[in-house]
C-alpha distance (Angstrom), angle and dihedral (degrees) to the residues before:
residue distance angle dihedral
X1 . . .
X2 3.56 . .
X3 4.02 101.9 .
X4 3.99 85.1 -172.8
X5 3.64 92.9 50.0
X6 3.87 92.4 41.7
X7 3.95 92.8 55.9
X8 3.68 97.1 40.3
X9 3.97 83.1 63.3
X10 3.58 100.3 43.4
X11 3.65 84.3 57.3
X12 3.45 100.7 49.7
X13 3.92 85.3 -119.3
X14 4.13 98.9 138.7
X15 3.42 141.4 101.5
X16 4.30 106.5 -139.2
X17 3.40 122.7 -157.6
X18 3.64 121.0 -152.4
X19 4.39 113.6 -179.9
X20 3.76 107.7 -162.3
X21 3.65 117.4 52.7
X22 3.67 101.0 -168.2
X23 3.59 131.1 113.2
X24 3.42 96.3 -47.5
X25 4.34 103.9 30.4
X26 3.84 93.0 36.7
X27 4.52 92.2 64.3
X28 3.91 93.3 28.0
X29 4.35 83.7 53.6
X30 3.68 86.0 49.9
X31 3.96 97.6 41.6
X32 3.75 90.1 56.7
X33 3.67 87.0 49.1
X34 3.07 106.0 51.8
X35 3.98 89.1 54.8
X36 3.54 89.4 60.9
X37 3.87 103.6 -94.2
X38 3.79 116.2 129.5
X39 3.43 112.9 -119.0
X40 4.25 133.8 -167.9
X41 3.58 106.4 -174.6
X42 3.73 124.8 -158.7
X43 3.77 137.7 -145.7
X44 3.81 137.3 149.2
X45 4.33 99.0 -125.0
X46 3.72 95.6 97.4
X47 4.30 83.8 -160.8
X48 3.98 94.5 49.6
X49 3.77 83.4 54.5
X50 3.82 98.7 54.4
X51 3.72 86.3 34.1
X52 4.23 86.3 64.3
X53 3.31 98.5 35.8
X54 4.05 86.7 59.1
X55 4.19 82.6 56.6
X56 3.96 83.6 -109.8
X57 4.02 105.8 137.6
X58 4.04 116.7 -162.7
X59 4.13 86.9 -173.8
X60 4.12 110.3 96.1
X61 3.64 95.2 -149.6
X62 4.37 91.2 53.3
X63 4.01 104.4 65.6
X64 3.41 115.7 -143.7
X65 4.20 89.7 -119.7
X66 3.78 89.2 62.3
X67 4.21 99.2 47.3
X68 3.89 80.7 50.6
X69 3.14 94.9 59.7
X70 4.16 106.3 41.4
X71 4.09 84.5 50.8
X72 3.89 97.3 39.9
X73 3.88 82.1 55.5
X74 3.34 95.5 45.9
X75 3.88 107.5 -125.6
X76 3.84 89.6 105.6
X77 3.69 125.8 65.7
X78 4.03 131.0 146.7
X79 4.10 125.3 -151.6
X80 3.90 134.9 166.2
X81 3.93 91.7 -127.8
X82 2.74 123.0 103.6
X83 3.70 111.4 -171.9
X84 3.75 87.9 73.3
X85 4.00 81.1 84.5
X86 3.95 86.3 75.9
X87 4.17 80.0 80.1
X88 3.29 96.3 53.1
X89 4.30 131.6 104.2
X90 3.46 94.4 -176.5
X91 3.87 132.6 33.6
X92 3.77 126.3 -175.9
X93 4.15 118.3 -158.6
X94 3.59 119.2 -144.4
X95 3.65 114.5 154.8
X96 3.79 122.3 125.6
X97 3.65 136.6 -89.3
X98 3.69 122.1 -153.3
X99 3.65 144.4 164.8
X100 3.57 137.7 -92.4
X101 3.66 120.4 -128.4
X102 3.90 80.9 -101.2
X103 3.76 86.3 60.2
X104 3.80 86.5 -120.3
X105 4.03 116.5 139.2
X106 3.96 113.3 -86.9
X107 3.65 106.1 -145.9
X108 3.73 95.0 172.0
X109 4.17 93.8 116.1
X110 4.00 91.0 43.6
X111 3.99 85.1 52.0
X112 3.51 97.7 46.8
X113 4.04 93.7 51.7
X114 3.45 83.4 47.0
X115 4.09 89.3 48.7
X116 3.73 84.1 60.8
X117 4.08 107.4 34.4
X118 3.68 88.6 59.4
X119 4.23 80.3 61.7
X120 3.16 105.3 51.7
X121 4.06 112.1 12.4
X122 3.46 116.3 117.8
X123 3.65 138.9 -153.5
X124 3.47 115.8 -87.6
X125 4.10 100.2 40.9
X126 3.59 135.7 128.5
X127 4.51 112.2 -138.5
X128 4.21 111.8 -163.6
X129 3.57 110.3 -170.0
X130 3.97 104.8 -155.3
X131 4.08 97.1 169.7
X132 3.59 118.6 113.8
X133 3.58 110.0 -112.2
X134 4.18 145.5 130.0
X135 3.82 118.5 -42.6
X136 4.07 100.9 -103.5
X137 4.25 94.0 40.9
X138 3.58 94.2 113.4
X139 3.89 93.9 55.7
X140 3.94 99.0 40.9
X141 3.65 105.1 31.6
X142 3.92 96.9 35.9
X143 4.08 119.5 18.5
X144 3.80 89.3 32.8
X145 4.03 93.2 61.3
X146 3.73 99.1 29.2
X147 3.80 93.2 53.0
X148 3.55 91.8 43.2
X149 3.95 108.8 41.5
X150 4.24 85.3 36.1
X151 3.83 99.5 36.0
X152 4.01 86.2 -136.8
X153 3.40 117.2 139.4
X154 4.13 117.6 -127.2
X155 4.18 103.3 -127.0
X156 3.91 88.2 33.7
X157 3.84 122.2 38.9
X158 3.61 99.2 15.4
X159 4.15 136.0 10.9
X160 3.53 133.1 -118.7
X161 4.08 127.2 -160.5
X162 3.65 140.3 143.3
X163 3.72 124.3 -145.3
X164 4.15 110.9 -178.9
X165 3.52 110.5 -135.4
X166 3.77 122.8 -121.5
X167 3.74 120.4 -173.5
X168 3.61 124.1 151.2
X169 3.89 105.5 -153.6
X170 3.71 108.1 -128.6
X171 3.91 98.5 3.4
X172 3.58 103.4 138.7
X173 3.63 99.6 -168.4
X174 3.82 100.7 50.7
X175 3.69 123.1 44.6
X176 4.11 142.6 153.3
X177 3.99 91.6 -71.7
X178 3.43 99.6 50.1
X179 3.97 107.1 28.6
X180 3.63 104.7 93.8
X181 3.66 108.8 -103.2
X182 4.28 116.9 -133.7
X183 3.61 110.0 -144.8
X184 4.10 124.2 -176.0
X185 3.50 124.1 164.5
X186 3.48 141.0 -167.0
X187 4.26 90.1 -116.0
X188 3.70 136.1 17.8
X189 3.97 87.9 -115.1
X190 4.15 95.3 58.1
X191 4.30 83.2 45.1
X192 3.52 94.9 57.0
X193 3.83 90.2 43.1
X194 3.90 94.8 52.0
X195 3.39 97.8 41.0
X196 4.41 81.1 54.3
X197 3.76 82.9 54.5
X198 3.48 108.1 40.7
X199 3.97 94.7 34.1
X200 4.05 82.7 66.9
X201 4.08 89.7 83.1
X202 3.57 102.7 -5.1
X203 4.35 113.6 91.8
X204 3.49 98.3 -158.5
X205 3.87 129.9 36.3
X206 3.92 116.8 -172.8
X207 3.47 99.7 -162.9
X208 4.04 114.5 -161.9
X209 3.73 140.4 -164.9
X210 3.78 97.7 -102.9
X211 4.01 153.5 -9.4
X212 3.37 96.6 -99.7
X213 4.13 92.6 47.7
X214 3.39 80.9 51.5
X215 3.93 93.9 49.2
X216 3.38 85.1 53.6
X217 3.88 102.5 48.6
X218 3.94 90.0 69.4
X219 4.03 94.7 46.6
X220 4.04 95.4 55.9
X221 3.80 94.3 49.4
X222 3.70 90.6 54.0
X223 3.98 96.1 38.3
X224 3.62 85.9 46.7
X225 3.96 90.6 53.1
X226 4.28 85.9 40.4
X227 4.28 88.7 55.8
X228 3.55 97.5 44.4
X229 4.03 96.2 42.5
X230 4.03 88.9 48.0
X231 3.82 84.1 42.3
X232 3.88 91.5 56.7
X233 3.62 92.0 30.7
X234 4.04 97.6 59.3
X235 4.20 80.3 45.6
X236 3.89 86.5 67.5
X237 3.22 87.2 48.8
X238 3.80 95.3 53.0
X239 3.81 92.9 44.4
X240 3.66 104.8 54.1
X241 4.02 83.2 61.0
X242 3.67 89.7 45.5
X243 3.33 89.3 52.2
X244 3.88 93.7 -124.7
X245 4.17 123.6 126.7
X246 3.88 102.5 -117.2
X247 3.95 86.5 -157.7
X248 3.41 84.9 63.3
X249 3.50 101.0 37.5
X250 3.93 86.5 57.2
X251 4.19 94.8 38.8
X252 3.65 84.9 65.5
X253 4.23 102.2 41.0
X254 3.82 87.8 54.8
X255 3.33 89.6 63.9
X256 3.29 95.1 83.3
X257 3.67 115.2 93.7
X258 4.49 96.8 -144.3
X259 3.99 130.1 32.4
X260 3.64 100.1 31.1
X261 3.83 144.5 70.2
X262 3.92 120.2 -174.2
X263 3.64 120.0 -117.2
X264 3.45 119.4 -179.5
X265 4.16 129.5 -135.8
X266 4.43 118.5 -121.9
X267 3.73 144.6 171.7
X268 3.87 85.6 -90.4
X269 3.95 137.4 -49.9
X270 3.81 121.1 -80.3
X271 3.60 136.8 -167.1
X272 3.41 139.2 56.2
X273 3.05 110.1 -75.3
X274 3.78 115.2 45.9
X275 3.91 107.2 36.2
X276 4.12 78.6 53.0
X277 4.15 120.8 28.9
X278 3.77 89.4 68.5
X279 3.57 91.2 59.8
X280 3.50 98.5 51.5
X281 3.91 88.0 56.3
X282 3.93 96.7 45.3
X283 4.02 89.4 45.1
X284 3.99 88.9 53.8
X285 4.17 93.8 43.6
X286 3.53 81.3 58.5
X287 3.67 91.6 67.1
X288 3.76 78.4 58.9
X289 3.82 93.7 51.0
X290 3.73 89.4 -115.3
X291 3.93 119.3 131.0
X292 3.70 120.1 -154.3
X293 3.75 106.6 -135.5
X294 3.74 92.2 -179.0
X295 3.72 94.5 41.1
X296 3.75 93.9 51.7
X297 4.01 102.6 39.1
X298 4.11 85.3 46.8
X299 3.94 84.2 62.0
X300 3.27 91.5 42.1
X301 3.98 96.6 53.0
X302 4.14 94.4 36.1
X303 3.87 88.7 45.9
X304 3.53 98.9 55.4
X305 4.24 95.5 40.3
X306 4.05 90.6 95.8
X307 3.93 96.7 49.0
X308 4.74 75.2 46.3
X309 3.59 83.0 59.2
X310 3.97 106.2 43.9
X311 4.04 82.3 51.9
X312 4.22 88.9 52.4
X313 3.78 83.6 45.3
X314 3.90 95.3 54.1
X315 3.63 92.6 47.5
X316 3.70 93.4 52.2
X317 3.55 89.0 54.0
X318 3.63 94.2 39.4
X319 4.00 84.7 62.0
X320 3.97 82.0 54.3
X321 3.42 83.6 56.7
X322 4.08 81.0 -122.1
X323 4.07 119.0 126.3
X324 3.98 123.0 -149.9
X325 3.57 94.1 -105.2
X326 3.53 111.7 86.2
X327 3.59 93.7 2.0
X328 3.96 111.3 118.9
X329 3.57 113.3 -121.4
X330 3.75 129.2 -164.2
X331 3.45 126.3 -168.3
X332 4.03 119.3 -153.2
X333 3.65 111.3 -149.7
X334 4.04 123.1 13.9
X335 4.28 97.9 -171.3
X336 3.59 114.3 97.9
X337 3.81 94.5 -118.1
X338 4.05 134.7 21.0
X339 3.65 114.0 -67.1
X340 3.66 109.8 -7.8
X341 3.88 118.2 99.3
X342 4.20 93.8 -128.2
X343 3.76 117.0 134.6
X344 3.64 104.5 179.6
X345 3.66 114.6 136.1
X346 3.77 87.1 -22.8
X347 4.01 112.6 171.1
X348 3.86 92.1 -142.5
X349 4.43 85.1 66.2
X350 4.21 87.0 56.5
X351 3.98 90.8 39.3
X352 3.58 80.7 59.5
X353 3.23 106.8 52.7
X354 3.57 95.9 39.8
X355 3.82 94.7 66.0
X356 3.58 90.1 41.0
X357 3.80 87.2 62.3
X358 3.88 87.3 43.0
X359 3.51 87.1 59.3
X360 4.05 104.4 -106.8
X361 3.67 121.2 144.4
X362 3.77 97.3 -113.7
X363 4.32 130.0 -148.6
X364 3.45 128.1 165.8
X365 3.81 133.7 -155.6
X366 3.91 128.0 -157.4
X367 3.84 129.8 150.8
X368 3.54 90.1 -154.1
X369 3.66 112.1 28.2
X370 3.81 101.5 65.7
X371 3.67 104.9 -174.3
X372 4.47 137.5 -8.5
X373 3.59 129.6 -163.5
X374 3.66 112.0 -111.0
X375 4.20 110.5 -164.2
X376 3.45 92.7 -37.0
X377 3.92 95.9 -39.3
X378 3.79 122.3 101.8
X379 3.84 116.7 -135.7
X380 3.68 118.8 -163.4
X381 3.78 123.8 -148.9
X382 3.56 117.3 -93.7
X383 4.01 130.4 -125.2
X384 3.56 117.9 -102.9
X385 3.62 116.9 -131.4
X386 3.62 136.7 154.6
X387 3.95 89.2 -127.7
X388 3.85 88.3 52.8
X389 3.38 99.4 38.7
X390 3.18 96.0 58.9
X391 3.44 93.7 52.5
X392 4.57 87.3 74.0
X393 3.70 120.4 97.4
X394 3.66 95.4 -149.9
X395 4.48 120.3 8.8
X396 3.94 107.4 -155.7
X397 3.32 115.8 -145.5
X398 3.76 103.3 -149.9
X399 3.77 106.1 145.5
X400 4.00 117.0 35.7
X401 3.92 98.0 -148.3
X402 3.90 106.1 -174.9
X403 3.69 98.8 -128.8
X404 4.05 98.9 58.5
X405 3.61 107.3 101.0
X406 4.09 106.1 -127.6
X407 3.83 101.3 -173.4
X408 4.14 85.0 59.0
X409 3.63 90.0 41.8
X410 3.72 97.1 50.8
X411 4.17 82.1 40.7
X412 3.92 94.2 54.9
X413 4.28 103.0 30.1
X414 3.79 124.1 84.2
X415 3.69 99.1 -146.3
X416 4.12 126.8 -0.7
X417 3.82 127.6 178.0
X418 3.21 107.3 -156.8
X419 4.41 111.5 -151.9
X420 4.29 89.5 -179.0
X421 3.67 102.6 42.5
X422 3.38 96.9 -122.2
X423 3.38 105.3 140.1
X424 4.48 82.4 59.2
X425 3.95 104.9 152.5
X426 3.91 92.9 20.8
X427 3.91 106.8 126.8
X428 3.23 114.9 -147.4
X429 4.24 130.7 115.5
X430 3.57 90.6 -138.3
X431 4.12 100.0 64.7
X432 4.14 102.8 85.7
X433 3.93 113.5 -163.6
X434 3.90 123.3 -131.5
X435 3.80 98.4 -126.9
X436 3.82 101.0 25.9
X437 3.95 126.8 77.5
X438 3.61 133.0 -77.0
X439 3.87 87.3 -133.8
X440 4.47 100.6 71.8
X441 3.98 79.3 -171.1
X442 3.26 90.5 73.2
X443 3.82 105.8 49.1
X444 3.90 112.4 84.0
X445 3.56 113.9 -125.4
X446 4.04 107.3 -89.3
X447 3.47 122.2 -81.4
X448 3.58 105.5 -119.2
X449 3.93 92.7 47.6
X450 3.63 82.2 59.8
X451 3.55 97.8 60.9
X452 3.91 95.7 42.9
């Protein structure tokens, strides 16, 4: 190992560079700042980069008190160039990873950084891939060129390691500092140095055996949240022709204090990370010629959930004796998940544009996502008023955002399905449940109102 390297982050003594200042590069910059390690971080929007530099954040879960304060100091500064990486020890990857339409990996950011690392890196520097991708990334993408194209040697003249992210957008309990933080790398030496470097802010460092271990880490907790949401969601499915209320159904089983965790049925899944992480690991296994069944009937079931919904909404307009063209349609929160202003993959964008093709007059409402491009067209959010709220056939609850106010929304709309069961405990026999029957008649009253 690098005694010189080893020291100069011990001391604090380093200049870290972290490319991608999105959700995930944008806090991690800012953690290592604020534990006294100068950062520069890197990212190709030329007006996101002024707009930091100002102490302005765009990322919910980075107040704009704490950016202030990391650039006012000093030990935070963004730029465009990246040649300014030839000064740094330590550089921190953070750039996304999506599909292709195929739902094959697109590698195309990872690539590029790699495009200009193999530039400007220079000997002596520790690379931490935290982008979700394919167990063996690290290796083939990263050591494979650098060693090559800079004749350095991973272990020796440079260090490799990959440390999954795992923000939760919005979660105000859990966040980069004190989420325990997975690190494999590709030799003992570039461990030990990333745990150095990430141990500065970080409490709790899970070091593993290798990258791709690592790699792997971040794709099971997300396929395991994928399987057991498309498990629960094809149970909604199954109880509204039962005639049973799945809320209820899953109120009651998470009673029970061993054997079972609640998940909860939706209009879809949103995001980045789940609709796509399992994906990446069920395209690579079948390098192995291994199919994921789970993997690949979860996407199936989660995929399909919003076109579920527009049929639930048809035949609750249907019993209005209303169809879905003409009808005006507003949807109630746009973001993927309640009260953050993320759109990625979000279920309330294809809900959209599914009753737009159906013919509905569509409107959306979010307090946080302001506006979305539609095919080209950008639609703004709309303002919610009693007068104009009203004025909506059917409201579609598809994102329960903590600060809308159900009992005046279920006073003020003509119809609502609601897909999160937020408006639970609201009376009122114009509120229709994703996951419970058209027919109220049919539903027994809940189980706990019973007992009270």
């Amino acid at each position: 190992m690098s005694d010189k390297l080893t020291k100069k982050i011990k001391a604090k003594n380093i200049l870290t560079g972290v490319i991608g200042l999105g959700y995930v590069g944008l806090p991690l910059a800012v953690k290592l700042a604020e534990a006294d390690i100068d950062v520069l971080g890197i990212d190709v929007d030329e007006d996101k980069v002024k707009q930091l530099n100002q102490g302005s954040s765009y990322v919910l879960d980075v107040p704009d008190d704490e950016l202030h304060k990391v650039v006012d100091s000093g030990k935070f500064s963004a730029t465009t160039d990246y040649s300014r990486l030839s000064k740094c020890d330590a550089i921190s990857i953070c750039v996304p990873t999506p599909l292709r339409k195929t739902k094959d990996p697109d590698t195309t950011y990872i690539i590029s950084v790699v495009d200009e690392l193999v530039k400007y890196l220079t000997q002596d520097t520790l690379v931490i891939l935290e982008s979700t991708t394919y167990p063996g990334t690290t290796e083939e993408l990263i050591q494979s060129r650098l060693e090559k194209e800079l004749d350095y040697k991973v272990g020796e003249d440079l260090f490799l390691c990959f440390s999954p992210e795992r923000v939760d957008p919005g979660n105000e309990e859990y966040d980069t500092q004190n989420t325990p933080k997975v690190i494999g790398g590709t030799t003992e030496k570039g461990l030990k140095l990333a745990r150095e470097l990430y141990g500065s802010f970080s409490e709790q460092i899970v070091p593993v055996s290798s990258t791709k271990v690592a790699e792997t880490v971040k794709l099971l907790e997300n396929t395991f949240r994928s399987v057991n949401i498309g498990l629960v969601n094809e149970m909604a499915m199954m109880c509204e022709r039962m005639g049973i209320d799945v809320w209820e159904v899953i109120e009651a089983a998470a009673t029970k204090p061993f054997g079972f965790m609640p998940f909860y049925p939706g209009p879809g899944i949103g995001g980045h990370c789940i609709p796509l992480d399992p994906m990446y690991l069920s395209w690579k296994a079948k390098t192995y010629d291994f199919y994921n069944k789970f993997i690949d009937l979860a996407s199936d079931i989660n995929g399909n959930m919003p076109r579920f919904t527009v049929h639930k909404i048809a035949d609750i307009l249907n019993d209005a004796e209303k169809p879905i063209k003409g009808s005006k349609i507003l949807i109630l929160g746009m973001a993927y998940k309640a009260d953050i202003d993320d759109l990625r993959e979000s279920p309330g964008l294809e809900l959209y544009r599914l009753l737009e093709n159906k013919g509905a007059i569509m409107d959306y409402h979010d307090p946080y996502a302001e506006k979305f491009d539609n095919r080209g067209e950008t639609v703004h959010s709309i303002e919610l008023t009693a007068d104009n709220l009203t004025d909506y056939d059917c409201a579609v609850l598809a994102t329960d955002h903590s600060n809308y106010d159900y009992a005046w929304i279920a006073e003020n709309a003509s119809l609502i399905l609601d897909t999160r069961n937020a408006f639970n405990g609201i009376e009122s026999e114009n509120i229709y449940k994703l996951g419970a029957p058209l027919d109220k008649s049919a539903v027994v009253s809940p189980l706990f109102k019973q007992e009270e």
